[in-house]
C-alpha positions in Angstrom: 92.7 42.9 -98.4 89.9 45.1 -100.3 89.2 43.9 -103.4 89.1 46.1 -106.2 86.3 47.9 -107.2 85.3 46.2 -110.5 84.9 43.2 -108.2 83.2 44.6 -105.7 80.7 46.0 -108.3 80.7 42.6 -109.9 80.0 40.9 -106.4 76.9 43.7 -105.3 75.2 43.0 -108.1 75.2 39.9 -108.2 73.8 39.9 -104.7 71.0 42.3 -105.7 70.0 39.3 -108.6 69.4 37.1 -105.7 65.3 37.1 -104.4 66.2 35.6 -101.3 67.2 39.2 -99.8 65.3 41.3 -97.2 63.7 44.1 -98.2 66.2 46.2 -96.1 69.4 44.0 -96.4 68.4 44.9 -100.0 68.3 48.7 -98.9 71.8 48.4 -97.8 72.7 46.7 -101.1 71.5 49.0 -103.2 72.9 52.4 -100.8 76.7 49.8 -101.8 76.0 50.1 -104.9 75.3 53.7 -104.7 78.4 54.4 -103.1 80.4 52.3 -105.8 78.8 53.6 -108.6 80.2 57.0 -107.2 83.7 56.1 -106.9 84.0 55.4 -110.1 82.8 58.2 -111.8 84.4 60.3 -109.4 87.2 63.2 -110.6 90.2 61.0 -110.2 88.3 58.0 -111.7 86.6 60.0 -114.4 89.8 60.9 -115.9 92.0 57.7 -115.4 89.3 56.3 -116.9 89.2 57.9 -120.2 91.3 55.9 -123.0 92.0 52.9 -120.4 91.2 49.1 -120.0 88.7 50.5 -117.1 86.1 51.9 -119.5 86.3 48.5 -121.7 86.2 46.2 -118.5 83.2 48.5 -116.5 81.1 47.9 -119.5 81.7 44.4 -119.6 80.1 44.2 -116.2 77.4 46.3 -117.1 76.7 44.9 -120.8 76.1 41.5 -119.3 73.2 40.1 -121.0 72.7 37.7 -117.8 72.8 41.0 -115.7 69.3 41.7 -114.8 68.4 43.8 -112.0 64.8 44.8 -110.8 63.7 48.0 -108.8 65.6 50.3 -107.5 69.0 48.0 -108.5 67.5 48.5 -112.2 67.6 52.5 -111.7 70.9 52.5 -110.5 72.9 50.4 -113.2 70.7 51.9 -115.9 72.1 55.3 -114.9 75.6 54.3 -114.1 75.2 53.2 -117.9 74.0 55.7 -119.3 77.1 57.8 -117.4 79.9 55.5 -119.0 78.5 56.2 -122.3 79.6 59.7 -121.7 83.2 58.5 -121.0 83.1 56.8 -124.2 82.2 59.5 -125.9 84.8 61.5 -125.0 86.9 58.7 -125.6 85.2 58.6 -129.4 84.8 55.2 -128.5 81.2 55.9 -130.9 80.0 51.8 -130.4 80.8 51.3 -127.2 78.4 54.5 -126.0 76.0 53.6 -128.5 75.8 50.2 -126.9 75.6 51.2 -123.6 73.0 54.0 -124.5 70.9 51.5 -125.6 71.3 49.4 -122.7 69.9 52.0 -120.4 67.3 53.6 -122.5 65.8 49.9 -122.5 65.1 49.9 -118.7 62.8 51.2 -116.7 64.4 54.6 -116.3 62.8 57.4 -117.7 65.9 59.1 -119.9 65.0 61.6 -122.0 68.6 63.3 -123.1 69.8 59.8 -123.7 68.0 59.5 -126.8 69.8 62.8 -127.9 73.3 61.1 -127.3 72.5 58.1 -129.1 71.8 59.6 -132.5 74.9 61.5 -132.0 76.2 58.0 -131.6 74.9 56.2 -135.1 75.4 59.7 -136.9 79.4 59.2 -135.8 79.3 55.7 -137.0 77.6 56.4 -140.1 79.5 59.8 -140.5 76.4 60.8 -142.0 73.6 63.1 -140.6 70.4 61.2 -139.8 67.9 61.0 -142.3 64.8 63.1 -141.7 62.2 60.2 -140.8 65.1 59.1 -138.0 64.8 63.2 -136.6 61.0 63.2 -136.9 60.9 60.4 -134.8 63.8 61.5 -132.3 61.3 64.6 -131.5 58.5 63.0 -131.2 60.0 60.6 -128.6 61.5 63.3 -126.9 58.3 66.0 -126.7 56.0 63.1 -125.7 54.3 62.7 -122.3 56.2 60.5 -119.8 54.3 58.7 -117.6 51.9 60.1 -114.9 53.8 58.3 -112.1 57.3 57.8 -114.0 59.0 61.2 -112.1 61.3 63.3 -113.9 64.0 61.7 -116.1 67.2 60.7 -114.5 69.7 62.1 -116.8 68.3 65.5 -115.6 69.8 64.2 -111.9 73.3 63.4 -113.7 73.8 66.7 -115.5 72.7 70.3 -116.1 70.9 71.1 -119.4 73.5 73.8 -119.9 76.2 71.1 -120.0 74.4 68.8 -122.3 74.2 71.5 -124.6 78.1 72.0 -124.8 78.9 68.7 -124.4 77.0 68.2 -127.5 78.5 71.0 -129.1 81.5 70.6 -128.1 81.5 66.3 -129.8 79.6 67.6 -132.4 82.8 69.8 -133.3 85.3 67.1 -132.1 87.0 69.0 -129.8 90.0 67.7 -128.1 89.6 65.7 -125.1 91.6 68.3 -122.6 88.6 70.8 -123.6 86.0 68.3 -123.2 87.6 67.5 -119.4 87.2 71.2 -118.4 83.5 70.7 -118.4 83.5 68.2 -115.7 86.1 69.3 -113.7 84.5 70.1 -109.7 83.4 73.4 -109.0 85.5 75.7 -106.6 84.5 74.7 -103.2 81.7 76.8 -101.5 80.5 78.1 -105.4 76.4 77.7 -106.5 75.5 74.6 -108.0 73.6 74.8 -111.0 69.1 73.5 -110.2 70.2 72.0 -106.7 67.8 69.1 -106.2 67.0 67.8 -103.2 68.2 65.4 -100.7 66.3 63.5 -98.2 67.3 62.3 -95.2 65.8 58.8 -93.9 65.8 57.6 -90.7 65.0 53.9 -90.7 64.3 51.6 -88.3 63.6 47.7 -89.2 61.4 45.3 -87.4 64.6 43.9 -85.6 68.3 45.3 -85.0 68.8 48.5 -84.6 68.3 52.4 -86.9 70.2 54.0 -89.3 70.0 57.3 -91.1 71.0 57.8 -94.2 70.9 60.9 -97.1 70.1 59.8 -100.4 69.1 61.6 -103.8 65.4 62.5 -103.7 64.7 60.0 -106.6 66.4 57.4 -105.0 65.1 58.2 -101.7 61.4 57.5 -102.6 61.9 54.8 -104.7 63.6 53.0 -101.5 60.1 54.1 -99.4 57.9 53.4 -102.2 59.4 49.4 -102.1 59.7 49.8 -98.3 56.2 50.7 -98.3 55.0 47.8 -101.0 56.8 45.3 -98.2 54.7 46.0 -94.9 56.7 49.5 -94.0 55.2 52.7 -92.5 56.4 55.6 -94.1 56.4 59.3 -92.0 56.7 62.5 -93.6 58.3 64.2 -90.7 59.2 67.3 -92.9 55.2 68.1 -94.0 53.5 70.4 -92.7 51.8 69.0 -89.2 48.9 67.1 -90.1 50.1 67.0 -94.0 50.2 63.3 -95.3 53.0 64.0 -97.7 54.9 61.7 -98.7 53.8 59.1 -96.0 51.3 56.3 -95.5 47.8 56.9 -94.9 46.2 56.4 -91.8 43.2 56.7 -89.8 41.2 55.7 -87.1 38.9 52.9 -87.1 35.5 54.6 -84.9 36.7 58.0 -86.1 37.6 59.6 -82.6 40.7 61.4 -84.2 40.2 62.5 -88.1 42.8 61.4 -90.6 45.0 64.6 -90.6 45.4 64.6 -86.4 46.1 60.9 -87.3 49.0 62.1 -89.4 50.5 64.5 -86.7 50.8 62.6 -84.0 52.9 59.8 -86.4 54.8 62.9 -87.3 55.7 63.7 -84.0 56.9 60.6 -82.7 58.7 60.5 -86.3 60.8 63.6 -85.6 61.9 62.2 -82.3 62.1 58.8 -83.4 63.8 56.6 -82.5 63.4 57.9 -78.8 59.8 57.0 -77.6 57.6 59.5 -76.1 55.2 59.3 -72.6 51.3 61.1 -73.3 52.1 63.7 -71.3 55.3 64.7 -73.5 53.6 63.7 -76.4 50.6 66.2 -75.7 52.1 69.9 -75.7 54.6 69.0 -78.7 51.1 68.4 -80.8 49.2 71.7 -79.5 52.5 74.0 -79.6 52.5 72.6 -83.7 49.2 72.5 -84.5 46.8 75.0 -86.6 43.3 75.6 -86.5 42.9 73.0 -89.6 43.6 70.4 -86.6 42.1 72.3 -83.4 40.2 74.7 -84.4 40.0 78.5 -83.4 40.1 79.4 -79.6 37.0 80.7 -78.0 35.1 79.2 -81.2 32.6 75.9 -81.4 35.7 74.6 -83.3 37.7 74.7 -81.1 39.5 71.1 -79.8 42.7 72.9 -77.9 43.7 71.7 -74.5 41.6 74.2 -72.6 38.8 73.6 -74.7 35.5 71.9 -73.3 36.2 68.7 -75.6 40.1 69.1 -76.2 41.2 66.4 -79.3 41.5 63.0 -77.8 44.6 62.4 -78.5 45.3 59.3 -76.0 43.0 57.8 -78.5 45.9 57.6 -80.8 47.0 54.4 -79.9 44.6 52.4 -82.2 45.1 54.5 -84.8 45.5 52.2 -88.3 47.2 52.1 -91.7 44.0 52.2 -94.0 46.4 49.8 -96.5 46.7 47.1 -94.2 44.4 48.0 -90.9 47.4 47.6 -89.1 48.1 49.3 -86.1 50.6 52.6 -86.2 51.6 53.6 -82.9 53.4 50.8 -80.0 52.4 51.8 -76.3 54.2 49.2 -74.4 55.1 50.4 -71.4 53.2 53.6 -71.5 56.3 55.0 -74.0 55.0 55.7 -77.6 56.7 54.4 -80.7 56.2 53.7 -84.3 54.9 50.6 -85.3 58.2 48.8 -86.5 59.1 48.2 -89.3 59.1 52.3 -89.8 61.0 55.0 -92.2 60.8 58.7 -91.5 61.8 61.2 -93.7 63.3 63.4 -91.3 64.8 66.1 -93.9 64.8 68.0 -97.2 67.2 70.1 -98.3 69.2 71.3 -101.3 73.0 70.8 -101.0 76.1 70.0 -102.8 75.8 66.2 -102.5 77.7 65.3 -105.8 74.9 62.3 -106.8 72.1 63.9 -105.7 72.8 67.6 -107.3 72.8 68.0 -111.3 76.1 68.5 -112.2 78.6 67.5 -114.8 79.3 64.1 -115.2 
């Protein structure tokens, strides 16, 4: 029998709380808890939700003071948070947002447009405009610099600016629920999403067992590779340009035979065929057919390093290539057949589509 989803929201997270889990069993965790955060803000959901026992019980699981979550886990509830307060809002349920509000805008998710909602919050409860020390400080918080490396807030990810601003309008006016609703309902299938963001597709391949590939939000999606990486992972940025570093792990080579950037490209090929291994010799014209003159040179010229050149790149040299983090090796020869060094991740594709989580859309 599956068991509801309150409980299996309940169980995940208290999974994620344990720090006995693999860094990829708690990859998989956190893509479950993903997926069950969706469900349940979902269009059916979204509206049996509003005025129910669901709301009330949902933020009982994720009001828990004994609830905490770390990394990406932390991200997740703190933005499934701050997307019940918005239920409760259109519920007028003013304390119960407010509570929740203030739950996520105490983790370590940068929310900008939460602070916004929250004053609307106390000003309902007061039924009283905020005083003007309250505003000056509301602006100030919300025109200051984030952090260099915090990314872009995540409420951005959840909804459009252009919704926010009727939503607010339209609370600020106390509209009735059915006109709230029509702000959230879908859009008509094959219609332009409002700032598509993008999605990244992940190929990734752990030290035992075998790969999986998987689409997650761009936010989400480097987050996962940044931990990955933090745990002993080699990251590929198979959608860079050849040679590119991207979003991948530096490398090199430790007596310099092969700069860093042809370093790069040959992880980049295997990446794009990975998991399938590759021989030298099929290796060899899939890195000259991609590759500029920033990696071989210009034909005919003492630059040049093509494979008719007098001193073509040696790229069987490849094989001792090294992460400059660690000084680990990067590429597996066994058996003459080229590989990745496992544990690996490559980012194998980024594009904008209609991926409801991953898209800014209406809540």
């Amino acid at each position: 029998m599956t068991l509801p989803l309150h409980s299996r929201l309940r169980n995940c997270l208290q999974t994620l709380r344990s720090a006995e889990l693999k860094p990829e069993e708690r990859l998989k965790k956190e893509r479950t808890l993903l997926e069950l955060l969706q469900q349940l803000v979902d269009g059916k959901i979204r509206h049996a939700l509003s005025g129910a026992e669901d709301l009330q019980a949902l933020a009982k699981i994720v009001l828990d003071p004994e609830l905490v979550q770390t990394g990406t886990a932390a991200l997740l509830l703190d933005q499934f948070r701050y997307r019940l307060a918005h239920v409760a809002m259109r519920c007028r349920d003013w304390l119960l947002a407010e509570r929740l509000l203030e739950a996520a805008l105490s983790g370590p998710a940068p929310l900008r447009l939460a602070r916004l909602y929250l004053a609307l919050c106390t000003a309902q409860l007061r039924q009283a405009p905020l005083d003007t020390n309250a505003l000056q400080e509301l602006v100030r918080a919300l025109v200051s610099d984030l952090p260099v490396d915090g990314g872009a807030p995540l409420d951005l990810a959840v909804q459009d600016p252009v919704t926010n601003m009727a939503e607010l309008f339209l609370l600020l006016q106390n509209a009735p629920e059915g006109i709230l609703d029509a702000l959230y309902e879908p859009l008509p299938q094959g219609s332009q999403q409002r700032r598509p963001t993008s999605g990244l597709t992940v190929l990734l391949q752990p030290l035992e067992g075998p790969f999986s590939e998987v689409l997650l939000p761009e936010w989400l999606a480097l987050r996962q590779l940044e931990d990955l990486q933090a745990s002993g992972w080699l990251v590929v940025d198979a959608t860079a340009r050849l040679g590119e570093l991207g979003r991948g792990t530096p490398v090199g080579h430790p007596r310099s035979d092969l700069n860093r950037d042809a370093m790069t490209a040959c992880l980049q090929i295997l990446g794009m065929k990975a998991p399938q291994s590759l021989s030298l010799r099929d290796m060899k014209p899939l890195f000259f057919e991609g590759a500029g003159p920033e990696l071989i040179g210009t034909p005919g010229t003492e630059s040049d390093r093509g494979p008719t050149s007098l001193v073509p790149l040696p790229l069987e040299r490849a094989t001792t290539g090294i992460r400059l983090d660690t000084r680990e090796r990067v590429i597996d020869n066994a058996n003459q057949r080229w590989t990745l060094w496992r544990p690996y991740a490559v980012i194998r594709s980024d594009c904008s589509r209609a991926w409801s989580h991953s898209l800014p859309s209406p809540q």
